[in-house]
N, C-alpha and C positions, 0 to 999 in steps of 0.2 A: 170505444173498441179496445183501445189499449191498455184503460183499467180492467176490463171486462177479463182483455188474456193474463193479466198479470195474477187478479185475482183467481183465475184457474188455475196457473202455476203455485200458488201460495198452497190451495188447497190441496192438489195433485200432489206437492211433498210432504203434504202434513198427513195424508193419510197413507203414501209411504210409510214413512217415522212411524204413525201409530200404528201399522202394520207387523214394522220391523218389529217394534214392542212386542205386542201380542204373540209374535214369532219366539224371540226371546224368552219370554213367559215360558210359555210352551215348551220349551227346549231343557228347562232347567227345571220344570217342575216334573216331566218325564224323567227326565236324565237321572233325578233322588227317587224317584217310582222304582226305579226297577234296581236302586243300590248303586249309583254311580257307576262300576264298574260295568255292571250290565243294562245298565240303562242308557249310557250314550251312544253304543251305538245303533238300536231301534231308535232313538232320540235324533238323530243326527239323520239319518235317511228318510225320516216319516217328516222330519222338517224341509228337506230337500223336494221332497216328494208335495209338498203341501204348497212351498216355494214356487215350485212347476205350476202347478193349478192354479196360485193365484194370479203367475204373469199372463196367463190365459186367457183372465177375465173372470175365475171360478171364484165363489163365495166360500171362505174354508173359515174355520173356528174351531173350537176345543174337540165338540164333539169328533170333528173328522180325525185332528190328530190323533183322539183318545182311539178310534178304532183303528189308523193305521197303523200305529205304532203297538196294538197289541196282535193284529198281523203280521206284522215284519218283525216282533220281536227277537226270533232267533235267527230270522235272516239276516238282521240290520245288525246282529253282534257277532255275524258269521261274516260280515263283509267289511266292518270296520276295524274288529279288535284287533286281527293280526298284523292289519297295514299300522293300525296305532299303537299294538307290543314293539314291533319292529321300531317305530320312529324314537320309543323311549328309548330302546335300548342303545339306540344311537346317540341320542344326545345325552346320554349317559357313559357313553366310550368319548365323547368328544369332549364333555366336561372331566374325564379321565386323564384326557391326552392334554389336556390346559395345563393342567394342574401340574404336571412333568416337564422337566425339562429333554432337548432334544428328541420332542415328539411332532416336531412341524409335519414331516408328510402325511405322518398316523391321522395328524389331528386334521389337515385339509381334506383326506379323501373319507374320515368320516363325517366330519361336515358336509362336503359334497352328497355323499350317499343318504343322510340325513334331509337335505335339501328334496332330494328327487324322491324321498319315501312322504315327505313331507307335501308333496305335488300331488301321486299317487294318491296320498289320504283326502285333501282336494279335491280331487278330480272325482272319485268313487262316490259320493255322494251323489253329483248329480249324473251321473253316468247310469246309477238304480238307478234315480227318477225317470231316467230318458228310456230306456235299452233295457228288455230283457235278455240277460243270459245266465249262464248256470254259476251259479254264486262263485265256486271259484274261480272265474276267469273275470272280476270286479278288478278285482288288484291287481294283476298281470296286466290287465286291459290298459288301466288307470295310467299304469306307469308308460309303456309304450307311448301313449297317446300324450303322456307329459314330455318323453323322451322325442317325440315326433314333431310336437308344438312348439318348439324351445321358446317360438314370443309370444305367446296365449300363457306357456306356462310362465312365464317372470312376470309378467302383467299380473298374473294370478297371487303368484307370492307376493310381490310388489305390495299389492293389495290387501294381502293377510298380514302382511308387515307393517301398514300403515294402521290398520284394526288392532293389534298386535299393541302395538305404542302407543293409540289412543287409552289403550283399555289400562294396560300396565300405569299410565299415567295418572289416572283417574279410575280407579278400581271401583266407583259407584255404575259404572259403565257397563261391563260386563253382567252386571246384575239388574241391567233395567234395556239396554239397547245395542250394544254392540254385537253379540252373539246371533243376534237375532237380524242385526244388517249385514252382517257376512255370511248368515246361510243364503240370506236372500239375494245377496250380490254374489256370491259364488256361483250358486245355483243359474242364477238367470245368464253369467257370464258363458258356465259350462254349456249349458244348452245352446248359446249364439256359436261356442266353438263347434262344437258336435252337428250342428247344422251345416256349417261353416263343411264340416268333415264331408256329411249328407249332397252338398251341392257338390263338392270336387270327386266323389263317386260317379253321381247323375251327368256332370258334363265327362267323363270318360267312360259312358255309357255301361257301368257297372255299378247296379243298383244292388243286388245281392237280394234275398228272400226278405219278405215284409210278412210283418204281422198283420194280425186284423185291424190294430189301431193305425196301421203303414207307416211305424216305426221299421228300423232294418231287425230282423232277426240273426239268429246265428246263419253264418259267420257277420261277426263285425269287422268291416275292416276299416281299420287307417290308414290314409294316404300321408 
């Protein structure tokens, strides 16, 4: 019995990993499809989106990416690129304010601000996957909900920080697996907090309008 669980467990992470892989794959061969610029962010929600379905149970592969992502193409760079113009231009005021002397508060409250655009960019991926609402209210959403969560979101970053340093470390990383275990673990994180969101609505018996899939529709709210 207790080889039996162990070797369930061995297997159960090994087809994670080659999950994450294939994820990865995927993410970075779209992401040069559509020119980098425009390609990550259809790249980045069709993998969110794909993420979702598999913690499901659902059977996804190339073909599916290949057709979500040329569905969500102009959504996916409608809902990413300005939460991710913004983050550049942040850490590009913050690596501004290093480099000077006598710029300590400049340089903390654009880290800060950097920080929580950096949440919001997090968060928006799986928030498409979950929640339909009108594209521009992804990123206002995002943030609120990073703003609202403050230990879901450091758990979050936390997490993208330790991906982050694996990958920097070992740069064969990012081109075979990590990319690919941080959509997956983002994503599947986001959906537990948004759930999370979903039950403390239901118990102050404020469920708000539901779609046909009985997702919440507009309005979303956070508690």
């Amino acid at each position: 019995m207790t080889s039996h669980h162990w070797t369930v467990r061995v297997h159960a992470a090994a087809s994670v990993v080659a999950w994450c892989c294939a994820l990865n794959a995927m993410w970075l061969a779209f992401t040069l499809l559509g020119g980098v610029v425009f390609g990550v962010g259809p790249a980045t929600v069709t993998a969110c989106v794909l993420a979702r379905r598999h913690a499901r149970g659902e059977a996804v592969g190339v073909r599916d990416f290949a057709r979500t992502w040329r569905r969500e193409f102009v959504r996916g760079s409608v809902v990413v690129l300005p939460i991710l113009a913004v983050a550049a231009v942040l850490w590009s005021n913050y690596a501004t304010f290093s480099a000077l002397p006598g710029t300590g508060p400049g340089r903390v409250a654009t880290l800060v601000a950097f920080g929580l655009t950096l949440a919001a960019l997090i968060y928006a991926g799986p928030m498409y996957a979950h929640y339909e609402l009108p594209l521009w209210r992804y990123g206002p959403m995002a943030l609120r909900f990073a703003l609202r969560r403050p230990h879901a979101t450091v758990l979050l970053l936390l997490v993208f920080a330790a991906f982050a340093f694996a990958s920097a470390a070992q740069p064969i990383l990012p081109l075979t697996v990590s990319v690919g275990a941080w959509l997956h673990t983002s994503t599947w994180l986001g959906v537990r907090f948004f759930t999370e969101n979903q039950r403390r609505l239901a118990a102050g018996d404020d469920l708000g309008d539901h779609d046909g899939a009985g997702l919440p529709a507009e309005p979303l709210r956070i508690l």
